[in-house]
TIDO-640431 format. One record per residue (C-alpha): residue number from 1; residue in three letters; chain; x, y, z. Coordinates in nm, 3 decimals, padded with zeros to 5 digits. Each point is the difference from the previous one (the first is absolute). Layout:
# residues N
[papa NUM; "ALA"; "A"; [X; Y; Z]] ...
//
This chain:
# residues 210
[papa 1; "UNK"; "A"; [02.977; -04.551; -09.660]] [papa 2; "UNK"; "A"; [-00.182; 00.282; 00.137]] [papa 3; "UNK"; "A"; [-00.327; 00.094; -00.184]] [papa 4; "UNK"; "A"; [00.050; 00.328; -00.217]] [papa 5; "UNK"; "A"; [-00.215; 00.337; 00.122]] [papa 6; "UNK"; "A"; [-00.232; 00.159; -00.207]] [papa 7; "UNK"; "A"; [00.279; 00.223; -00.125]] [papa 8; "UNK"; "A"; [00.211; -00.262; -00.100]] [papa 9; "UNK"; "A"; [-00.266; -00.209; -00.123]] [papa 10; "UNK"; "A"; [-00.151; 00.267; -00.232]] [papa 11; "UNK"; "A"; [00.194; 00.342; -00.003]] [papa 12; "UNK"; "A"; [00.350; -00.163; -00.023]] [papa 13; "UNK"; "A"; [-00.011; -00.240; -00.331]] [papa 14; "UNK"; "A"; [-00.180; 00.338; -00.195]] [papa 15; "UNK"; "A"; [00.306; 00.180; 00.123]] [papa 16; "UNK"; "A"; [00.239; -00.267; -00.150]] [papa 17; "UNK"; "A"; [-00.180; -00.020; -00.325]] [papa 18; "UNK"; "A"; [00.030; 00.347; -00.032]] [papa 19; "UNK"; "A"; [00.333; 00.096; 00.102]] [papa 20; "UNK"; "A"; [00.159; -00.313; -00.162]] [papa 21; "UNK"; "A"; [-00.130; 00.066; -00.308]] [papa 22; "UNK"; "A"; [00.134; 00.336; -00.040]] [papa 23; "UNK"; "A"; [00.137; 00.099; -00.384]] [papa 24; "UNK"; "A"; [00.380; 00.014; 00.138]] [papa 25; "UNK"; "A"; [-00.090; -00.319; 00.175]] [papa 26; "UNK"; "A"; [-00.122; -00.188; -00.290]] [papa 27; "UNK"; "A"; [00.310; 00.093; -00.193]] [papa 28; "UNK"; "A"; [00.186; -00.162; 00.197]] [papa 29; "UNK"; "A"; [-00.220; -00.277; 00.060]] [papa 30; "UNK"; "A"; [00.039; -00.029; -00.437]] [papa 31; "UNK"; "A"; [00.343; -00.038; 00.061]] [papa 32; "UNK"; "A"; [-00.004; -00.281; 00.228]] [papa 33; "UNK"; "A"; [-00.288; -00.179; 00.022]] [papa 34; "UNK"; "A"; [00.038; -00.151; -00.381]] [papa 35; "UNK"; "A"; [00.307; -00.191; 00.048]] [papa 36; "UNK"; "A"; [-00.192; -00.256; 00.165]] [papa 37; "UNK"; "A"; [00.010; -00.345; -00.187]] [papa 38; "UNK"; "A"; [-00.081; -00.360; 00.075]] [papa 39; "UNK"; "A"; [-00.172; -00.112; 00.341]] [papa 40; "UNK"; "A"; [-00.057; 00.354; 00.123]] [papa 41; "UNK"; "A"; [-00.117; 00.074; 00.391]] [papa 42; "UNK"; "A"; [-00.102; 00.405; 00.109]] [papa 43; "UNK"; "A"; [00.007; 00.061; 00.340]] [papa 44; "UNK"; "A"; [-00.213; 00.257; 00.119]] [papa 45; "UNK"; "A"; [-00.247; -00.111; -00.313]] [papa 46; "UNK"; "A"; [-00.303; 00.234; 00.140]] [papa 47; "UNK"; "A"; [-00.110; 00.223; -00.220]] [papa 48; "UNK"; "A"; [00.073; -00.161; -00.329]] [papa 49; "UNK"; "A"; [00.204; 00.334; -00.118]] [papa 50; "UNK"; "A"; [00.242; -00.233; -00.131]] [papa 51; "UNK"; "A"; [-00.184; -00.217; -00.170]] [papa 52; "UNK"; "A"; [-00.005; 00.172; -00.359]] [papa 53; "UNK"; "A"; [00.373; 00.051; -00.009]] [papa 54; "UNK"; "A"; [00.069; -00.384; 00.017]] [papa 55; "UNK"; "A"; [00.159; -00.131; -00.369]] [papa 56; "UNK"; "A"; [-00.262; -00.228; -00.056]] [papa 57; "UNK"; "A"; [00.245; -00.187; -00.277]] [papa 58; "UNK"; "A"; [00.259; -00.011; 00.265]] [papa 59; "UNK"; "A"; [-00.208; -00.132; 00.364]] [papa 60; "UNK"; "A"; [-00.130; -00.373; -00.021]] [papa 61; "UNK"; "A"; [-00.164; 00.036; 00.302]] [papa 62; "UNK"; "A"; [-00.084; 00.279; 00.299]] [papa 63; "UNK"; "A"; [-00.056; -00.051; 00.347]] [papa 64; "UNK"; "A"; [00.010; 00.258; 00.345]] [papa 65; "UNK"; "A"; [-00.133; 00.087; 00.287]] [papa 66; "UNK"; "A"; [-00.126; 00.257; 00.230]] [papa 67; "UNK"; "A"; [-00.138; 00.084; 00.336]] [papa 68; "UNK"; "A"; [-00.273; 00.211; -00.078]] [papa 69; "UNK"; "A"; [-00.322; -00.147; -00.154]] [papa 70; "UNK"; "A"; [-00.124; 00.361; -00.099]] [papa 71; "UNK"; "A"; [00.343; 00.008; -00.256]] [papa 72; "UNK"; "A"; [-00.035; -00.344; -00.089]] [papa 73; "UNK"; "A"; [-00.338; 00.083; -00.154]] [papa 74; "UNK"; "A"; [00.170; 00.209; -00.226]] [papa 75; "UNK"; "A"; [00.296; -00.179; -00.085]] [papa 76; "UNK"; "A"; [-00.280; -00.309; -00.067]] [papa 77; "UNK"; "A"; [-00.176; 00.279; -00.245]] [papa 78; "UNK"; "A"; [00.283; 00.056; -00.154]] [papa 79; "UNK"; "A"; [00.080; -00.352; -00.061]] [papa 80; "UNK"; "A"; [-00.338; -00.042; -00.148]] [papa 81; "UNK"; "A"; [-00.020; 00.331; -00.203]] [papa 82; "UNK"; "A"; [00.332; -00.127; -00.158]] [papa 83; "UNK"; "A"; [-00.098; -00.403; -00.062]] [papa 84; "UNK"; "A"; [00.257; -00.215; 00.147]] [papa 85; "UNK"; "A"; [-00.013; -00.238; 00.282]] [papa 86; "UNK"; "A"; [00.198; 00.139; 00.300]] [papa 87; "UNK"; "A"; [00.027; -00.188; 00.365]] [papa 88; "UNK"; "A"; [-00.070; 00.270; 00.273]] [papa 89; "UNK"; "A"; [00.018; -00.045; 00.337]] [papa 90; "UNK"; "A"; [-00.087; 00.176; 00.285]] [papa 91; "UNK"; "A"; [00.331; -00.023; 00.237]] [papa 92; "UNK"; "A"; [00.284; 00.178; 00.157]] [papa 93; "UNK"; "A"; [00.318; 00.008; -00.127]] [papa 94; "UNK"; "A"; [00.173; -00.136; 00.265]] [papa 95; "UNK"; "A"; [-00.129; -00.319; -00.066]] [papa 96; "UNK"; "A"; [-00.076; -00.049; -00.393]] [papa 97; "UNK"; "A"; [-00.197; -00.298; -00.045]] [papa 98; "UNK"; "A"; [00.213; -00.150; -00.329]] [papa 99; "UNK"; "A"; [00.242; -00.257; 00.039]] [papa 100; "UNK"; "A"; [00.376; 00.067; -00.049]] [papa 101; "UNK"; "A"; [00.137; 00.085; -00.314]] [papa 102; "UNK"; "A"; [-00.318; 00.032; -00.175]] [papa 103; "UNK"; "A"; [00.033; 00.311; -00.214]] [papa 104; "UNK"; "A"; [00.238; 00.181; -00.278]] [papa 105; "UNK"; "A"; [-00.071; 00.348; 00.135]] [papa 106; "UNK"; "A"; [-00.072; 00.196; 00.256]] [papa 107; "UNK"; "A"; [-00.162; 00.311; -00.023]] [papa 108; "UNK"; "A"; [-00.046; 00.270; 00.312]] [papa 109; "UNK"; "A"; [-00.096; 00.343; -00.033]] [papa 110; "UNK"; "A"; [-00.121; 00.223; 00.284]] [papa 111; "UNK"; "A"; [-00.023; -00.278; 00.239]] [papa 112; "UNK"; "A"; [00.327; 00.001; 00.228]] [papa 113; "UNK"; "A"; [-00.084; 00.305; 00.190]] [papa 114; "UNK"; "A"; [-00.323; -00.159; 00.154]] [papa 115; "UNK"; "A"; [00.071; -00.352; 00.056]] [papa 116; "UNK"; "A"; [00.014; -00.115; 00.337]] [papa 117; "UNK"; "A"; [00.357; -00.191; 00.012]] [papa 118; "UNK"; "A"; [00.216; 00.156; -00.317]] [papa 119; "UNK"; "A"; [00.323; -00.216; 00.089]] [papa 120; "UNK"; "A"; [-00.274; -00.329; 00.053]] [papa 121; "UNK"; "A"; [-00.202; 00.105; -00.329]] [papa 122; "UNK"; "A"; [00.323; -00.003; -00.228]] [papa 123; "UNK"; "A"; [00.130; -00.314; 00.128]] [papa 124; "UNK"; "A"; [-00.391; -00.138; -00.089]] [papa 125; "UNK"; "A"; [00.053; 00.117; -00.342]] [papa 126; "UNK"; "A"; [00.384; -00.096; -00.031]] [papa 127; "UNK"; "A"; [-00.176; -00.379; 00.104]] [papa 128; "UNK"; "A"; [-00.234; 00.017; -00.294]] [papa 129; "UNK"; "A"; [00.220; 00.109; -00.250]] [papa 130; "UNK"; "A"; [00.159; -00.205; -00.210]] [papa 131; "UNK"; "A"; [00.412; -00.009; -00.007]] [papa 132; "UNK"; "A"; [00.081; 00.197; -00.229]] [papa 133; "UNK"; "A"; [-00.352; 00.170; 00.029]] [papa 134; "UNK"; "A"; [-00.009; 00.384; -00.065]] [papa 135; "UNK"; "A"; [-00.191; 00.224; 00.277]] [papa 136; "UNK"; "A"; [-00.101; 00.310; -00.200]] [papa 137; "UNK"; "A"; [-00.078; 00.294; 00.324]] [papa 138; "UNK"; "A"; [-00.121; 00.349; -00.017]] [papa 139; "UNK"; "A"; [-00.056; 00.137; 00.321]] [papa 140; "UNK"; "A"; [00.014; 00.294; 00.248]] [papa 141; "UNK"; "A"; [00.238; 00.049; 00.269]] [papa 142; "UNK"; "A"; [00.274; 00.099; 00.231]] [papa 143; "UNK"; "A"; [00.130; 00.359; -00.210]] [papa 144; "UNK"; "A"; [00.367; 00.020; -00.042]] [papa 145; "UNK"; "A"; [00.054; 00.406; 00.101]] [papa 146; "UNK"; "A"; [00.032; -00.005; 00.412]] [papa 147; "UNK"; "A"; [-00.217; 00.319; -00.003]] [papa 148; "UNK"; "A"; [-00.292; -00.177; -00.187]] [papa 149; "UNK"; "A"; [00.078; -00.253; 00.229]] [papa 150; "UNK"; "A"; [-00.066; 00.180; 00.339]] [papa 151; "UNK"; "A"; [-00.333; 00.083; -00.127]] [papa 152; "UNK"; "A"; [-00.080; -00.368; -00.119]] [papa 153; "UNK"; "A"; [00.037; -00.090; 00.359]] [papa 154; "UNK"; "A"; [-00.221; 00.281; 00.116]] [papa 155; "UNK"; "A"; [-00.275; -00.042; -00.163]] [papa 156; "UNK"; "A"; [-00.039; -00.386; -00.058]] [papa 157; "UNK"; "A"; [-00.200; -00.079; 00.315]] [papa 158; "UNK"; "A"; [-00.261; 00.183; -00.122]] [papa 159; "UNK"; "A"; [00.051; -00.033; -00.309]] [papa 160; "UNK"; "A"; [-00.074; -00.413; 00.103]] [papa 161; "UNK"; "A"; [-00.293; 00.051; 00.143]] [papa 162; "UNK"; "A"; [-00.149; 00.178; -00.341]] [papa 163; "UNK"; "A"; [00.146; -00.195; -00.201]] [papa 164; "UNK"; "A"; [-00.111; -00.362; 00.052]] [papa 165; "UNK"; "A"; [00.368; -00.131; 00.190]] [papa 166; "UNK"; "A"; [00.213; 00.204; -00.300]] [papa 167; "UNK"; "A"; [00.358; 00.054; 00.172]] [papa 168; "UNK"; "A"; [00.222; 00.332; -00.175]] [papa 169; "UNK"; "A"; [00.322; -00.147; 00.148]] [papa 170; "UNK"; "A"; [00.026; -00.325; -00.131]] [papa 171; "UNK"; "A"; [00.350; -00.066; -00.195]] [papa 172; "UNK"; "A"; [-00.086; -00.186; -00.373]] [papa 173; "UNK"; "A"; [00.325; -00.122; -00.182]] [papa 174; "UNK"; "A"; [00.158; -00.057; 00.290]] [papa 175; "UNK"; "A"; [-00.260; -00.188; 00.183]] [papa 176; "UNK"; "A"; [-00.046; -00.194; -00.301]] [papa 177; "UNK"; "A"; [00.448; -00.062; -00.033]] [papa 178; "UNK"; "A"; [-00.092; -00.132; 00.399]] [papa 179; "UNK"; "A"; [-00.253; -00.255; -00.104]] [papa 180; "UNK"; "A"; [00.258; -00.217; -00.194]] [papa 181; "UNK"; "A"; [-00.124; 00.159; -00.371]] [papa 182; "UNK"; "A"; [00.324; 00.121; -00.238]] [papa 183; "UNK"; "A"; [-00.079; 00.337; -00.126]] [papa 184; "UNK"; "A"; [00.050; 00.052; -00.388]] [papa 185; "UNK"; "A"; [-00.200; 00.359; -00.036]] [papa 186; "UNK"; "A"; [-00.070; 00.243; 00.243]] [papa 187; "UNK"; "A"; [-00.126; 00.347; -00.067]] [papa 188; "UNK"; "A"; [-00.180; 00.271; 00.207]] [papa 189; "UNK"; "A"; [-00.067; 00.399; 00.005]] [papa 190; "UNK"; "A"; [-00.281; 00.193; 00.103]] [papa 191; "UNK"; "A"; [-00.334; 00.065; -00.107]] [papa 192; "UNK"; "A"; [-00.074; 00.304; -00.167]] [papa 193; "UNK"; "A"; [-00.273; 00.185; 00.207]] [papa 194; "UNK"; "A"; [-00.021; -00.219; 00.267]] [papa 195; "UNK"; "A"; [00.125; 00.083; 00.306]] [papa 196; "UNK"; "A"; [00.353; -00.076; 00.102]] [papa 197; "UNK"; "A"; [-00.049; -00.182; 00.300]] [papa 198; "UNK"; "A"; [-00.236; -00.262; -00.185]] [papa 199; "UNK"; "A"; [00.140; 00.024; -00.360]] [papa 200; "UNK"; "A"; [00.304; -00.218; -00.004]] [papa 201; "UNK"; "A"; [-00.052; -00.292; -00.246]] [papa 202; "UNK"; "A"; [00.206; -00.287; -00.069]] [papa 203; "UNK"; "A"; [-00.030; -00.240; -00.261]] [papa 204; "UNK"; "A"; [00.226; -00.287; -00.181]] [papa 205; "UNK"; "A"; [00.044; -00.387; -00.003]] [papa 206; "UNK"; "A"; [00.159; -00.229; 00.237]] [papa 207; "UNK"; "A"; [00.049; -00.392; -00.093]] [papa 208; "UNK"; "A"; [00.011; -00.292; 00.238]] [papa 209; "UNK"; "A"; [00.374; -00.142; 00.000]] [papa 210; "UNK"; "A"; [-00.033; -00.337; -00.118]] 
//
């Protein structure tokens, strides 16, 4: 893996922090994010935003990952601000160091877009998910309206390059439906305020047949 450039290194995880905890964004982060119960695993754990939405009655245990040390400093501040023992490793998605069917949920929010391999990534976390395992996703992506679309496509190589990897394009549900996972809730719309061409959200839960 290719060291990251200043920008990335420094400029980029402020961005994320930032942006990804927007109001709107937290909402819906409140209305996902808690469902999480039992052995629970975040990808894209950097930055620790998370963290305080967790139902401490309901998680036994917390584990997850990410590339970027700068993030994982704050997702290990977090973790320490709120008092329970977390495992968090530094590592890519496309190759999660847990064994198989280690966890009751799966939590990913914001983290799709900028992964490497999305197809490889959800077969990773489809592998560490238990059957009958829920994966609880909030993410970014591919917009549904063809004109919204065209402009997606447009602007996402630069948008790439100032945004730390972060794809526009990238389908959600149905990448997710591709990976193997059953789909139970599915829901998306725009952000308010936020510009079309990076405002469409998606957000539900998908459980591993089994």
């Amino acid at each position: 893996m290719a060291k990251p450039g200043l920008w990335d290194k420094y400029v980029v995880p402020r961005m994320i922090r930032c942006a990804c905890g927007q109001p709107e964004i937290m909402h819906l982060r409140r209305a996902v994010v808690p469902q999480a119960a039992g052995a629970v695993f975040e990808l894209g754990c950097g930055g620790g935003i998370n963290q305080p939405l967790y139902d401490a009655a309901a998680v036994t245990s917390f584990a997850g990952i990410d590339p970027s040390p700068e993030l994982l400093a704050y997702a290990r501040a977090a973790a320490q601000h709120r008092g329970w023992p977390v495992v968090l490793d530094e590592a890519a998605g496309e190759a999660i160091p847990f064994a198989d069917a280690s966890f009751d949920t799966v939590v990913t929010t914001y983290t799709l877009c900028s992964v490497a391999d999305q197809g490889k990534v959800l077969g990773e976390l489809y592998r560490v998910l238990r059957p009958g395992g829920r994966l609880l996703f909030l993410e970014h992506g591919h917009a549904p309206d063809p004109g919204v679309a065209v402009w997606q496509r447009r602007i996402e190589p630069v948008w790439k390059r100032l945004m730390g990897g972060c794809h526009l394009t990238r389908p959600v549900g149905d990448a997710i439906v591709a990976a193997g996972f059953d789909l139970t809730q599915r829901e998306g719309r725009y952000l308010p305020r936020a510009p079309r061409f990076a405002g469409w959200m998606e957000w539900g839960v998908a459980i591993r047949p089994g």
